[in-house]
C-alpha positions in Angstrom: 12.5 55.1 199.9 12.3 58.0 197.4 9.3 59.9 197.3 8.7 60.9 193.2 6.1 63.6 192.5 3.2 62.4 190.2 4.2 64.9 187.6 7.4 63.5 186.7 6.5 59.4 187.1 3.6 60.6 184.7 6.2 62.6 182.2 8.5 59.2 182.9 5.8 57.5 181.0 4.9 59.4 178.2 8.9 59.8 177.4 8.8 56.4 177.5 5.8 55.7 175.2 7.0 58.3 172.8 10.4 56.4 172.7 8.8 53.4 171.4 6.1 54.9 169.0 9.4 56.5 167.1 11.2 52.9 167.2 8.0 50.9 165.7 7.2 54.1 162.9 10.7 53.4 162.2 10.5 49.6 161.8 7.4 50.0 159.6 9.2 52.4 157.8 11.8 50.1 157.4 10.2 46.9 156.6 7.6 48.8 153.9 10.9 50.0 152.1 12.5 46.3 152.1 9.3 45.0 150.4 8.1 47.6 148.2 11.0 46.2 145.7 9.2 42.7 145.6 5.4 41.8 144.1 2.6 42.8 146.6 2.4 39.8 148.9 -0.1 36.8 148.0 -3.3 36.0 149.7 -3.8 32.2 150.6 -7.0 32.1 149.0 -9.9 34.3 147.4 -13.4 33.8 145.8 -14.3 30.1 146.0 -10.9 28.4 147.8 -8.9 29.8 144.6 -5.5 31.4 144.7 -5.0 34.6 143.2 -3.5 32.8 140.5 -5.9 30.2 140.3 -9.3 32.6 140.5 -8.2 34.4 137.3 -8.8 31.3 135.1 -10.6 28.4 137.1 -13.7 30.4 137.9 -14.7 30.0 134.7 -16.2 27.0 133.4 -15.2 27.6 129.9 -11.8 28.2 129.8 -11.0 25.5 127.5 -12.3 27.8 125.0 -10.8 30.7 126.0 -7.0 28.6 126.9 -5.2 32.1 126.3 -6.4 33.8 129.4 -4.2 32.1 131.2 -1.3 34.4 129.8 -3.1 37.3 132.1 -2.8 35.4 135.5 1.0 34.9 136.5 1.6 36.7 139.3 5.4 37.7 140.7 8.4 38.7 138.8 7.3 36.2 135.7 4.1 38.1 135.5 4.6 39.7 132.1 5.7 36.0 130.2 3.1 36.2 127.5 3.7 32.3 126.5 2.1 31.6 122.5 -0.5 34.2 123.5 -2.0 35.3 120.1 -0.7 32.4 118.1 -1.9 29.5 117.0 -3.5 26.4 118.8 -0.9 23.3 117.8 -2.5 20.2 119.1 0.1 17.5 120.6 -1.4 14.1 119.0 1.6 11.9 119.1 3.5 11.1 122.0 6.2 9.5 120.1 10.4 11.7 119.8 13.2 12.0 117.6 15.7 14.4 118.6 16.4 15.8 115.1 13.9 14.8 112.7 10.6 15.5 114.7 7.1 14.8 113.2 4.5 16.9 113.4 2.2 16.6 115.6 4.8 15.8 119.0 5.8 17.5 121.3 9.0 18.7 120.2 7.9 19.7 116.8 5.7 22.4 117.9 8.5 23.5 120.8 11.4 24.2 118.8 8.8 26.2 116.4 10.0 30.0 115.8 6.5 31.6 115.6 4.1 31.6 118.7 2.2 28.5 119.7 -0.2 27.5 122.3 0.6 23.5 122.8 -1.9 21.4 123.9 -2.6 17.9 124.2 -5.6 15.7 122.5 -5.8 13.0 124.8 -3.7 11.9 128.0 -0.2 10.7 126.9 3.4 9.4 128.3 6.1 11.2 126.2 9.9 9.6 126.8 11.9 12.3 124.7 14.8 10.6 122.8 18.5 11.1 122.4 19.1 15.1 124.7 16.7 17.5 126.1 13.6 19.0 124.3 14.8 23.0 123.6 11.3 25.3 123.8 12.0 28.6 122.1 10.4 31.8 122.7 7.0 32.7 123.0 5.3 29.0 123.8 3.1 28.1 126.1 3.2 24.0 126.8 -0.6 23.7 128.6 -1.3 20.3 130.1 -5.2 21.7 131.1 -7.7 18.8 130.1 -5.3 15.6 129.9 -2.8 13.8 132.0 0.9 14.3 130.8 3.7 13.1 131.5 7.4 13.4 130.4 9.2 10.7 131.7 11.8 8.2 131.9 14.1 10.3 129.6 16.0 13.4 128.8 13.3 16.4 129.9 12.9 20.3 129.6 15.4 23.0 128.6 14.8 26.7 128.0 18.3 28.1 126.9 18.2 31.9 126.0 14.9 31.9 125.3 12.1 34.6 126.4 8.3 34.4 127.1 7.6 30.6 128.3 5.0 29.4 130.1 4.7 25.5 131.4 1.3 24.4 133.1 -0.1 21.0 134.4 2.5 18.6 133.4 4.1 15.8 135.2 8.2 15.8 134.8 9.6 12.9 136.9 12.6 9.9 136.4 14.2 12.5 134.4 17.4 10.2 132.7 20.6 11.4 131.1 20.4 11.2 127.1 22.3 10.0 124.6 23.2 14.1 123.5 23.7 15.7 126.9 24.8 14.9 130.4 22.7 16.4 132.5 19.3 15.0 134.2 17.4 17.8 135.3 13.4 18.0 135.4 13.2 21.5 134.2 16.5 23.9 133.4 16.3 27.7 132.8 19.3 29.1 131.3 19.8 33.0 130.5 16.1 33.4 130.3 13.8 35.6 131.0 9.6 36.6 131.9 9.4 32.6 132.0 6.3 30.7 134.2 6.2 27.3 135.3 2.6 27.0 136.9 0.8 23.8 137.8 3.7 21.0 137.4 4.3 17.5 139.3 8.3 17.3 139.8 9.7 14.3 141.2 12.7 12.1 141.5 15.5 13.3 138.5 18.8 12.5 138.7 19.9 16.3 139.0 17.6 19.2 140.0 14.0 19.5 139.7 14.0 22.8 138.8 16.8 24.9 138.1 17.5 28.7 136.9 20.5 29.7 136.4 23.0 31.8 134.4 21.6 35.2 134.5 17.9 34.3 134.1 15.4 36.7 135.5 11.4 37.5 135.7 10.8 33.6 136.7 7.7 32.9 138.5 7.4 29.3 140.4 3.8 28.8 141.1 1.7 26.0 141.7 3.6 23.1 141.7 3.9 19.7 143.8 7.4 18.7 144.6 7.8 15.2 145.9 10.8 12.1 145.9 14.3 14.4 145.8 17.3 15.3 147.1 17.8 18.4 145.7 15.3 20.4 144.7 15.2 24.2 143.4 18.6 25.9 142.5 18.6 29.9 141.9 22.4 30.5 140.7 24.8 29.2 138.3 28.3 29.2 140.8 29.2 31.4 142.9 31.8 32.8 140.5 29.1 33.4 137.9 27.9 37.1 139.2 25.8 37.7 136.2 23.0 35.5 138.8 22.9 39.2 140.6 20.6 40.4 138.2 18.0 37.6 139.1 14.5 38.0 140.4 12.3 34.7 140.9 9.1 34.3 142.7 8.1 31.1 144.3 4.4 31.2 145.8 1.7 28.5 146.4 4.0 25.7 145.8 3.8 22.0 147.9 7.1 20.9 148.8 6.2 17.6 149.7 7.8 14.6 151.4 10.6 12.7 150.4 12.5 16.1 149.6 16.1 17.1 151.0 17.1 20.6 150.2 16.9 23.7 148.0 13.3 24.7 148.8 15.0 26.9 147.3 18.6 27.4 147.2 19.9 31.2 146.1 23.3 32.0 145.0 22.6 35.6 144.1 19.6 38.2 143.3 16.6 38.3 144.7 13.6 35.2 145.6 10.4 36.3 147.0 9.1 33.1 148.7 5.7 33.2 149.8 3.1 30.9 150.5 3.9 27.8 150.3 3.9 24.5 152.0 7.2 23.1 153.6 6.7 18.9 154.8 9.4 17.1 156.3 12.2 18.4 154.5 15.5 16.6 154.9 18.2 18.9 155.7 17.0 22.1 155.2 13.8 24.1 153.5 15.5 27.4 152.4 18.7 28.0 151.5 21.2 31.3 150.5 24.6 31.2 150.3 26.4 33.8 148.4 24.8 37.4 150.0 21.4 37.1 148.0 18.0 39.0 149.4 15.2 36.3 150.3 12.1 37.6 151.3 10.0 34.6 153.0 6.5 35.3 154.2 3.8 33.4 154.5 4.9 29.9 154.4 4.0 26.8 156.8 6.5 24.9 157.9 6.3 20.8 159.3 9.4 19.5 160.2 10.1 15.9 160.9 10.5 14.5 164.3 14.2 15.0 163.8 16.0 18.2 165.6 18.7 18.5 163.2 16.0 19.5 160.7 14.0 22.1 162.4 16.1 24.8 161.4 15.8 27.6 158.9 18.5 27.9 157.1 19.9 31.1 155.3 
């Protein structure tokens, strides 16, 4: 048996524990690097069981007279989409559609409108939007607060080039091809940019139900309750169409529900922070990358089905 001297089993030790005080600084190091490119992470809840997002605005028990706040409380990469901020109130009292000769007073009228708006609704209503896909232009904020809405059993949403567009609190589901496009998606983002989709029910389209594509960037995801799909979120065009590199998309504090498959999300290119949300029984998979993108997931809870071939997580 070898007889070691005190002195060097004790310099032994602290070699050793220097070794691995350099190894974690340089992790931490690391790690705060990798993340100080994204949004500060989220906390579950502050003040009275609120999100962050959620404790700008709900705390007060007038915000319906003050609607605009809610501009100031996106958090993420679609933080700075300003929605109608400053514009006028336009007050949704018809839930009827025509695709090219709108009344005023729908819907699409005040969407397709080239100043600001802030849409909201008098009363709760069912809109089924005729013939293609309602188009929102720029700075509009469609703000479901104080009614029940719905866009169903039609053509649904479409923001195409457009900048500084915020959706909150409206229900998107049976989303049908129309008579002037092909496509059946719940909500689609193309080439746009500082958009926010805060507070929606998405369920059961015949495509995505919720895509952004094409080179759109500054898109937060917040919110929302996904439920009855196959697939759900895409980030990315193709994976020929590069110009997806550029994007940047938060998803925090969303419910992805039963009943769903896959793309929770999905992310061709770019960059997804994906924090906080809440993964149930997912089908195939929860989150999904498949042409060299950066995902950042933190924070989320995960219940798999019963199943083995699901409990993975999938990048």
């Amino acid at each position: 048996m070898v007889n070691l001297s005190p002195c060097l089993v004790l310099s032994w030790i602290l070699a050793i524990m220097c070794y691995f005080h350099i190894i974690t600084q340089a992790y931490q190091t690391k790690s705060t690097q990798n993340i100080s490119s994204f949004p500060n992470s989220y906390p579950s809840e502050v003040g009275s069981g609120f999100n962050v997002i959620d404790s700008c605005w709900r705390k007060d028990s007038k915000w319906a007279s003050n609607r605009q706040k809610l501009a100031d409380c996106a958090k993420g990469y679609g933080a700075d989409a300003r929605g109608g901020k400053n514009g006028a109130i336009y007050v949704v009292t018809d839930p009827s559609d025509h695709p090219i000769h709108p009344k005023k007073g729908t819907l699409r009228y005040g969407a397709i409108q080239k100043r600001p708006l802030w849409i909201i609704f008098k009363r709760d209503m069912s809109i089924t939007l005729e013939g293609g896909e309602l188009f929102i232009s720029s700075y509009k904020t469609i703000d479901g607060r104080g009614a029940r809405v719905e866009i169903a059993n039609g053509p649904c949403l479409r923001l195409d080039n457009v900048s500084h567009v915020i959706i909150h609190g409206i229900t998107i589901h049976n989303c049908l091809r129309g008579r002037l496009d092909l496509v059946r998606h719940g909500i689609r983002v193309t080439s746009s940019s500082k958009i926010w989709i805060d507070h929606c029910y998405l369920s059961k389209c015949g495509d995505g139900l919720l895509d952004i594509t094409q080179g759109s960037a500054a898109v937060t995801v917040s919110n929302n309750y996904f439920t009855q799909h196959n697939k759900v979120m895409l980030l990315g065009h193709s994976n020929m169409y590069l110009k997806d590199k550029k994007m940047h998309v938060t998803v925090v504090f969303n419910h992805f529900a039963s009943g769903l498959g896959q793309r929770m999300p999905r992310v061709r290119y770019g960059y997804a922070h994906v924090a906080n949300n809440k993964y149930d029984e997912w089908g195939f998979y929860a989150i999904g990358g498949s042409s060299h993108p950066t995902i950042l997931s933190e924070g989320n809870h995960y219940t798999a089905r019963n199943d083995p071939r699901t409990k993975e997580y999938v990048v």
